[in-house]
Steps between C-alpha positions, in 0.01 A plus 500: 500500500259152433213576725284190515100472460451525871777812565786249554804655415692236315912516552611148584596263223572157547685399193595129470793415275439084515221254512805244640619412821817289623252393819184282471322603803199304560234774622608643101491227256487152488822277527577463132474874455222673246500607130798784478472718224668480170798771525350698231212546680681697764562844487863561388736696701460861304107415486515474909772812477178632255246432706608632812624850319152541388305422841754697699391789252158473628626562856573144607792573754547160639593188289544139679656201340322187524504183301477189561850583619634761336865364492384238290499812214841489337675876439243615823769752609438680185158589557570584853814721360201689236260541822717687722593737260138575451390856571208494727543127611526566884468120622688186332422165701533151428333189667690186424588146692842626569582175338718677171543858651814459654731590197306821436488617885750763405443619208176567640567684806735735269195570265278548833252222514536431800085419609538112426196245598620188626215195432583297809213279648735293743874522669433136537733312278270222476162680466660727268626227295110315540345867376785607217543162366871541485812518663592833520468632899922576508436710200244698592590520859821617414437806234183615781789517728720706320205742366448553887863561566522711182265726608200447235166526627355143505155424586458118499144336395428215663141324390324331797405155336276287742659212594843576350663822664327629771732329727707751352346846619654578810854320409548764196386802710785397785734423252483873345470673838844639480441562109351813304291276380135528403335152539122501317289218503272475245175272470481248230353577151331227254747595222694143480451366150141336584691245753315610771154657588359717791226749620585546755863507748617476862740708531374825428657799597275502818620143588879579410479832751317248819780272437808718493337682778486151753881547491566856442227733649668800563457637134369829354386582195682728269362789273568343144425722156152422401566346213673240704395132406668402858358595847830531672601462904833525697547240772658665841876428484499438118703646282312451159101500456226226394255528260206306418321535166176399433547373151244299485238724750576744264396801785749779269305496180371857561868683504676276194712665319667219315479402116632137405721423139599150430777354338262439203359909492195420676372767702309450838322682671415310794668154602166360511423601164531334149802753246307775387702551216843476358807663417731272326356562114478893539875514640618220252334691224423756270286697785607813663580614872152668508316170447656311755383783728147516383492120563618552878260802564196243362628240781553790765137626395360116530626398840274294732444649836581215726714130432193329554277734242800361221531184594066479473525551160736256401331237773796261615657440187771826563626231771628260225812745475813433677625777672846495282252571259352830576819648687390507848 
């Protein structure tokens, strides 16, 4: 069990497999993309297989896949094929663009990943095309279709970006009325390559409940686990929930229970942090299982309290990172 330096128990790993992405959304990076990694930099397919045998070991029980996109990653089935064999591994979930899933949607729901994150900040073809950068809306409209119909548990993230999808609020919550469908709305974060700066945001999560609430105000609030990043409500009449996430409010620092790995083998411990240390040279090397575990108990045993305690230490330069960068 990875017990943290203020009694956190640790069991949620979000491992990214890529630093790429097929989309060039503009709250993310800047148009012409940022400086991708080398592949030799990244963490091969048996050191993420490696990786994630080790930290399950020390009691992680839920892994998610992030990138960039995680499709990007060719022979991605294979690590997903090594995780759900893995003894003790109770929770395998991916969060991707739906963009490249479609050929995998079986193969997945006969391995049982079936928790999928859909990034999906508009069902506006042309504000979608405005945020992504590209012309993909069939595409990802049509695999989020079929992951609904197929019975996989999607829970779709849409960022509220001021002055370029809030239009967009109420038109995705009556659009997935009829759907099993959790809808979560998250607040913007700084981590966009250095294209853009901010202190401060107006759609908080305060703002985003007010505003759903002008339409729909016969909601209640539902009991969610309490290490829950979302605070989660069910509209009268709905079929599915909404969520609201207060990523950048950062109000669920106290009951984290998530640990960060990169492409590259960084480890974070907070997204608001700088990598505390990394993984890649004691996997790729001569080094044995029991140092890559002392390394994550010294970044377990080092954790800052809050996302604001990390990110003072590192003042604003932890916002020059893209999120494709740091995994989400």
């Amino acid at each position: 069990m990875l017990i943290d330096n203020h009694r956190r128990k640790i069991n949620y790993l979000r491992l990214a497999v890529t630093d790429r992405c097929n989309l060039r959304c503009n709250y993310c990076m800047p148009s012409e993309g940022i400086n991708f990694v080398k592949n030799d930099r990244l963490l091969s397919m048996s050191e993420l297989k490696k990786v994630s045998e080790i930290l399950v070991s020390q009691g992680i029980d839920k892994i998610r896949i992030t990138g960039g996109e995680p499709f990007v990653r060719k022979n991605l089935m294979s690590l997903m094929r090594h995780l759900s064999k893995l003894e003790g591994l109770n929770d395998i979930s991916v969060t991707t663009n739906a963009t490249l899933i479609g050929p995998y949607i079986d193969e997945l729901k006969e391995l049982g990943i079936t928790n999928i994150n859909v990034s999906l900040d508009s069902i506006n073809r042309e504000t979608f095309e405005r945020i992504t950068r590209r012309k993909q809306f069939d595409t990802v409209h049509n695999n989020l279709i079929r992951l609904i119909s197929e019975g996989f548990n999607v829970r779709i993230n849409f960022i509220v970006l001021d002055g370029q999808n809030e239009q967009d609020i109420i038109p995705i919550l009556d659009v997935m009325k009829h759907h099993k469908v959790s809808v979560r709305f998250l607040e913007e974060m700084p981590f966009n390559g250095g294209s853009k700066n901010f202190n401060t945001i107006k759609w908080n999560y305060k703002a985003i409940l007010e505003h759903i609430a002008e339409t729909y105000p016969n909601y209640k609030k539902l009991e969610s686990p309490k290490e829950s990043t979302s605070i989660n409500y069910k509209i009268e009449g709905h079929t599915g929930t909404f969520g609201i996430i207060p990523s950048f409010s950062r109000t669920f620092c106290g009951s984290c229970n998530r640990l960060r790995i990169t492409a590259t083998g960084d480890v974070i411990t907070c997204l608001y942090g700088k990598p505390v240390a990394n993984l890649r040279d004691l996997v790729r090397g001569e080094s044995d299982t029991k140092k890559v575990k002392e390394t994550i108990l010294s970044a377990i045993g080092n954790r800052a309290k809050t996302g604001f305690e990390a990110q003072e230490k590192h003042a604003q330069t932890v916002f020059d990172s893209s999120m494709t960068s740091i995994g989400g």
